[in-house]
Structure formats: structure tokens, C-alpha cells
Phi, psi and omega in degrees: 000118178255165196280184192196129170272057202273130159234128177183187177318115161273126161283131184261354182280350176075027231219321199201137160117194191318288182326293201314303176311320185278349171269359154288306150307311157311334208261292178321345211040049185274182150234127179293174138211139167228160185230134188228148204237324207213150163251112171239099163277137184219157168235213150280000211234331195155154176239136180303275225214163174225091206253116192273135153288168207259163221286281187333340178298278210290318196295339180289335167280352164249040165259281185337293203313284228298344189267358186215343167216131193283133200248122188276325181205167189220111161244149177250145179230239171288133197214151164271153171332321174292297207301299222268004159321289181314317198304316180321299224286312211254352150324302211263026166245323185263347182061079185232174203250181201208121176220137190208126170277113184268094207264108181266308201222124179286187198256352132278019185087342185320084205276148168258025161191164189266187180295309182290358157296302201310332184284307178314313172323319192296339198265334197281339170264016165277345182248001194263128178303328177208174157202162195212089151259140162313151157310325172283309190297308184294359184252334179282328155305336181265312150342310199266351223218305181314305198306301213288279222259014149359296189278348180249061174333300167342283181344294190289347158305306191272012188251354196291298173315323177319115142307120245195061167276113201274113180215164224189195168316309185243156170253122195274091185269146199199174176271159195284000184287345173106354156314115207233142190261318197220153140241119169291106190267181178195209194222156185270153164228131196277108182183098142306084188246152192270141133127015184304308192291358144286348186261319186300309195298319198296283188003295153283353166312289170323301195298337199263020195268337176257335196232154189276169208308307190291326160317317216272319159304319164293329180303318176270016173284331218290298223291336182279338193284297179314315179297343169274315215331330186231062175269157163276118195300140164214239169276305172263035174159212192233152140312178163230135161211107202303109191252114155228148196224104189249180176299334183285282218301321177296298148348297165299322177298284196319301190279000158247012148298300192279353163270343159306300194273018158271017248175003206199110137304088171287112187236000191283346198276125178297173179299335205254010182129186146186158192236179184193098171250176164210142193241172182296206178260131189057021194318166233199267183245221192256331183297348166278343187244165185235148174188161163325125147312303153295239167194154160298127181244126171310114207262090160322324201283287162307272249102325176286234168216203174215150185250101178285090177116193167242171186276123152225168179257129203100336175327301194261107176273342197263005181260347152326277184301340169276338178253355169306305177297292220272292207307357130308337183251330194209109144358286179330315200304081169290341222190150150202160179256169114262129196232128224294161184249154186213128195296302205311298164349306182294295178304323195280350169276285193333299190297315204287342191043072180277288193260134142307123188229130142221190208219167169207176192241161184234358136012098157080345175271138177288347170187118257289306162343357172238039172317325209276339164331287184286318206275004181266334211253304203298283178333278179324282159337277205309331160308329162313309146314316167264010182255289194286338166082056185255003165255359161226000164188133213271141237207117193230120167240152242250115153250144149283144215287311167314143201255346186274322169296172175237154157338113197234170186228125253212098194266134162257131176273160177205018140271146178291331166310292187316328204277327192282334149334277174273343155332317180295312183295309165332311198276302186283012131318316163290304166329269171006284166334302213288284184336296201291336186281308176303315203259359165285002191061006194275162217221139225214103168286117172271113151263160206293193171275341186252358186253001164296295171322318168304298173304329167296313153319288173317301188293005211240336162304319179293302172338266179336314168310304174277353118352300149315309187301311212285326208281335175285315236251312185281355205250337152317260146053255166282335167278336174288317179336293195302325163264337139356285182317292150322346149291117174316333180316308207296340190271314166329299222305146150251169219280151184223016188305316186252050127256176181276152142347301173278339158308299185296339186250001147317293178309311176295323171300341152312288191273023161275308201274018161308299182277308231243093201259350170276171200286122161256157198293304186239089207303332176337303164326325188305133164243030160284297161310318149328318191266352151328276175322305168239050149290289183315336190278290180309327187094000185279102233095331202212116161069057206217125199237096189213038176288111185284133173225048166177129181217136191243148180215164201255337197071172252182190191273142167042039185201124232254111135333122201218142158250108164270134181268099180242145189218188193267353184216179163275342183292304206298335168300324174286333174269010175272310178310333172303309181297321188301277197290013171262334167298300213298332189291333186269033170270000000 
């Protein structure tokens, strides 16, 4: 374990600066050490203030470190006029690698050092292994540095050679002459989190104690891509909380599940076996996921089981389409088991309401290989369910024909208690009525008992009737939802949660004559646009808490009943299997 050095900024939110570092590094499999040059209480939100420590500060924490642990790499982050003195000074004595984030301007624009910091930076990236500025810090860097050293050629001599990674969705790595050796590509996620490019730069600081520099980068996109996917939420935005997850971390999580489910009477194992995977981050193909060779066998004999084969990658395809498919709708979903179904079983999770649950039909399918179906069928239904409220209240939503209204939602009532509700409000309306007319002198015909009884029946008939409509209307509706979902249109849409209104409906008509390139008379009409609206209503894909942790099929034709279990890890799936069989046992 080697030391790794952060000097920067305390953030008090962990979100970003030293913390953010040191939790990074660890993750790498370093010993953190930090040096904090500044205080920016900050949020997600705005950054307050900027207080630099004071030279005396800094030079005793870096006496502390440098006198008691030999230091392998130094990554920078926000740094002062002092500190990068110190960086200088104690560089040219232990010769440790430098990796420096040039944090200049926060992401509200702010700048964080004055000019006579910024003059110092030149010296400091003559001694630096890398710098890992954004696109924007790097058209400002090269600016600031043309402008200042035009006349100081040298500069631009010993700068030529600097590693330079420029980063963004893919990070462009090159020399500062603009020579460019590699591009990282990576993937975007619409989620705003603070503090990523601290985690990238420690991240390759770790990584780069072992491996050379273009390895230590990919590791740290994989490492960084985990920390949005399992960033923390907080009011205004997201943490970064630094994950990496390689083939070891997987491996290891697999073979301490089965020492977990030696510890668990598994009574749950289908006749055919059961299985148990786990995949990277964003997994691709089946070569992302690890699973059994074999199977979990049922031991007739114990009662427990036997372990057919070894955990590799690629084993399994049909445990492919299960985490492939849920780890589409929700990153986290890493792992899943399969374990034989039990009806009884099922109502009995649904009432205690433990688990997110849903289901699919196996209709049509020909053979449990076309899983990845249902479970993308199961996912859906439950967005459906949990957006639109259709298992505790039926839900219509009304568009307008104008493209310009937004979506509006629409409560159907649908019990009778509600019909009788108003049916009451109905009758004392008519009173009211009745009164205000006796005190007009108007002459007012008493009707019988049966024939009020008629009129009740009737309106309560009317009531019903239409009831019937709205509910044929909401059940329209929920299959256009449903195919919504289910249209390459929906992969098209763009995304407009932080534009205005007239930016979203550009945006939408771009890309509508995009698809749709002939002339309509009435954009009103579109129905690209409509299924906007409701993308945009539902949440679907984006800022969406639609974590499953049980999905069921009853089974079919050439096709076995299943309980899939999918959890963020494989331990965490065996400790869901716990709960499955402590239930199973007290039904």
C-alpha cells in the first residue's frame, strides 16, 4: 500500500476537496494523506466563501507529512500562492509524481485564485506528471499562459512534453503542443454530481502508484462512473461516492454469498438448479457478468445444496438478460439469483411490503431465454404503477390537443364509497336548492319514497356509467403509456427538464422533423410530441427511484416459475434470500 498525497481545498460537504480525496484514494487501494491549503464551505448549490490557511499552516503540515512518510504521488487540487511554494520546494527534495487538477474557476464560475497564484501555476506544471483540466480550464489556461509568457519562450519549450488529460464525456489525452495520444470515451448520465473531477484526478493519482499512466486512466473513469451511479443524494443535487468495482471486487462478493448461503436453510432451489450472478459497471455483454458454470444443486439428501462449476465470466446467458435488462432501468442493479416461486409466498411478501415487486407473463414466449423480455415487461409495469398511482388510485391523464398546456393529471374516482360521497354531496345540493326556492315563495312538489329512490338509482347508475368511460379511457391511456415506453421514439426524446418552455418545444420540432421530415399543416397533431409530454411526466429514465428487488413469472409453456432476486450486489441478493425463507418457512 502506497502513500498518496492530497493537497487542496476543505469542502465541508465531502462532496469535493480533500475528503472527497481521501475517499477515493482508499478505494484505489492507497493510504490517503491530506494537506488542506483553503476553507470553501460550499453545497451543491453555490460555493459561500474562500479562506486560504495560513503559511504557517501549511508549512507544519507539510513538515508532519514529509518527515514521517515516504510519499509516492501528490495529487492537487484548489491551491494557494504558499502551497504551490511548498509543492515546489519539497518536490525538489523527495521527487514524488504530481498530478494536478487545476481547480481555477468552480462550476459556478467563481474564480478561486488571484493572478499571482495563477503565474506560479506555470512553474508548477513544469514539474507535473499530468493536469487534468476540463475543456473550458484548458482554453483559459493556455490563454492566461500565452498572454503572460509570449515573450518567455523557455516556458513554452519545457511545456510542450506536459501531459495534458482534457476532460468531458470522452477525455482527450494529449501533450500541451496539442499532440494527442488516447481518447477515453465514456458515458454520460443525466445527474448532477458535485465533486466528480475530484475523484477522477485522486482516483488517477492512485492508480498511476502502480500502473502506467493510460491503465491508471481507464481505471479511473470505471472508478469514477460508479460514484455518479451511487452518488448521494442530498437537497440540492448529488455527492460523489467513490466506487470501484473490478473482476477481484466481483469475485470476491460471489464466493462470500456462498459462504453466506451455507448459513441459510436454501429450500427455495428450483428443480433445475439455481444460479447466482454479478456484473461490472453499465455491463455490455455477457462477458461483464460472472456467474456459476454450473449450478446450485439441490442436495436431496442434506436438504441444502452442492456447487456445480466455478464462478467465470460469460457463463450464463440467461442470467445476461436479467442483469443486463433491470441494470438498464436502474444502474445499481448489479446481481441477481434465481429461486423456484411460490404463490403463496408472493402474497405474503406483497402484504408485509418488504420488497419492490413485480411480475411478467410468459405469453408467447418459447423458452425461459427470451427472460430478458419479461423482465424489461416486469420494469415497465412497475413504472407505470409507481408514476401514474394505478394500484391505489386510478389516474387519467388528460393532453391537450394544444402542444403548448403541459400534462395534466386527472383523479377518476373508483369506489363506491367515493360514488356514494358524492352521490350525498349531490342530495344536499338539491336540498339547499329546495330551501332557497321555499324562501323565493316558489312552489315546490314533494316527492314520494319511491320516487326519490328512483332518482337515486338513477344518478348513482349515471355515476357508474361514466365511471365505466373514464376507466376505458385510463386503461387507452395506460396502453399508450405502455407503448411509449417500448418505441425507439422514447431513446430520441430530448431531454428538456432544465430548459424553458420554448427551448423544449424547438427542441421538440427539431427533432420531430428529424423523424417525421414531412410538412404537417398542425404541429398539434404530432404525436412524437404528445409522447414527450409523456416522457417527460413519468420521469422515465432520469431522476427515477425505480429499484426492483423481486421479479416473478408464474411460467408457461417450456417454461419453469421463477423468483428473480436482483440486489446492488451479489451479498446483498443472498441477504434478500434470507428474508425469502424465513417467510417461506412461517407460511
Amino acid at each position: 500500500m502506497k502513500n498518496v498525497l492530497a493537497i487542496g481545498g476543505y469542502d465541508p460537504t465531502g462532496g469535493a476537496g480533500v475528503i472527497s480525496d481521501a475517499k477515493t484514494i482508499k478505494e484505489t487501494g492507497n493510504n490517503p494523506l491530506t494537506i488542506i491549503t483553503s476553507l470553501i464551505p460550499q453545497n451543491n448549490q453555490k460555493v459561500y466563501s474562500k479562506e486560504d490557511v495560513s503559511k504557517q499552516i501549511l508549512e507544519e503540515q507539510f513538515e508532519s507529512i514529509f518527515e514521517d512518510f515516504n510519499i509516492k504521488c501528490v495529487k492537487t487540487g484548489v491551491l494557494s500562492k504558499n502551497a504551490i511554494e511548498l509543492i515546489l520546494k519539497y518536490h525538489k527534495d523527495y521527487d514524488f509524481k504530481i498530478i494536478c487538477d487545476p481547480v481555477i474557476k468552480s462550476t459556478t464560475g467563481r474564480l478561486l485564485t488571484d493572478k499571482e497564484t495563477l503565474d506560479l501555476y506555470v512553474d508548477l506544471f513544469n514539474k507535473c506528471y499530468l493536469i487534468t483540466p476540463n475543456n473550458e480550464e484548458f482554453k483559459f489556461i493556455k490563454h492566461y499562459m500565452y498572454t503572460k509568457l509570449k515573450k518567455e519562450k523557455y516556458y513554452d519549450e519545457n511545456l510542450k512534453e506536459l501531459s495534458v488529460l482534457v476532460t468531458g464525456i470522452n477525455d482527450t489525452l494529449q501533450k500541451y503542443s496539442g499532440t494527442k495520444i488516447a481518447i477515453f470515451n465514456g458515458r454520460k448520465i443525466n445527474k448532477e454530481v458535485h465533486g466528480t473531477g475530484c475523484v477522477f484526478s485522486s482516483a488517477i493519482a492512485g492508480f498511476s502508484t502502480r500502473m502506467p499512466l493510460i491503465s491508471a486512466i481507464k481505471n479511473a473513469k470505471k472508478l469514477v462512473l460508479g460514484s455518479v451511479i451511487y452518488a448521494k443524494k442530498t437537497r440540492y443535487g448529488y455527492n460523489t461516492n467513490p466506487l470501484f468495482i473490478n473482476e477481484k471486487t466481483i469475485y470476491k462478493n460471489l464466493e462470500y454469498s456462498l459462504f453466506l448461503l451455507k448459513n441459510i436453510k436454501y429450500t427455495l432451489i428450483p428443480d433445475v438448479g439455481s444460479n447466482i450472478g454479478e456484473c461490472t459497471i453499465l455491463p455490455k455483454n455477457r462477458y461483464d457478468i460472472c456467474a456459476l458454470s454450473g449450478r446450485l444443486i439441490k442436495d436431496k439428501d442434506t436438504g441444502g445444496y452442492h456447487k456445480a462449476g466455478e464462478f467465470k465470466f460469460g457463463a450464463s446467458k440467461i442470467l445476461t438478460d436479467v442483469i443486463i435488462t433491470a441494470n438498464k432501468y436502474d444502474p445499481k442493479i448489479r446481481a441477481t439469483m434465481g429461486v423456484r416461486f411460490n404463490e403463496k409466498l408472493m402474497e405474503r411478501l406483497k402484504e408485509d411490503g418488504i420488497f419492490c415487486i413485480s411480475h411478467f407473463k410468459t405469453d408467447g414466449f418459447e423458452n425461459i431465454r427470451k427472460v430478458g423480455i419479461g423482465i424489461d415487461n416486469a420494469f415497465k409495469n412497475y413504472l407505470i404503477e409507481k408514476y401514474i398511482g394505478l394500484q391505489e388510485k386510478n389516474y387519467m391523464l388528460d393532453l391537450s390537443r394544444d402542444i403548448k398546456t403541459d400534462a395534466k393529471i386527472s383523479e377518476i374516482g373508483k369506489d363506491s364509497d367515493k360514488f356514494k360521497k358524492d352521490l350525498e354531496n349531490n342530495e344536499d345540493n338539491e336540498d339547499n336548492k329546495n330551501i332557497n326556492d321555499n324562501k323565493n315563495g316558489k312552489y315546490i312538489e314533494e316527492n314520494s319514497a319511491e320516487t326519490n329512490q328512483l332518482n337515486e338509482s338513477n344518478n348513482l347508475n349515471d355515476m357508474e356509467n361514466e365511471n365505466i368511460n373514464n376507466l376505458k379511457k385510463l386503461k387507452e391511456d395506460l396502453d399508450g403509456i405502455r407503448d411509449i415506453l417500448s418505441s425507439n421514439l422514447i431513446n430520441k426524446a430530448p431531454i428538456s427538464k432544465n430548459l424553458s418552455k420554448s427551448e423544449t418545444l424547438a427542441n421538440l420540432r427539431e427533432e420531430c422533423n428529424k423523424i417525421n421530415p414531412e410538412d404537417r399543416e398542425n404541429c398539434s397533431d404530432c404525436k412524437y410530441c404528445k409522447n414527450k409530454i409523456l416522457y417527460d411526466f413519468i420521469g422515465f429514465k432520469e431522476n427515477f427511484d425505480c429499484t426492483l428487488d423481486i421479479v416473478y413469472n408464474k411460467g408457461g409453456h417450456q417454461i419453469e416459475p421463477m423468483i428473480w432476486i436482483l440486489g446492488q450486489n451479489s451479498i446483498d441478493v443472498v441477504k434478500k434470500l434470507r428474508i425469502l425463507e424465513k417467510t417461506y418457512r412461517k407460511l
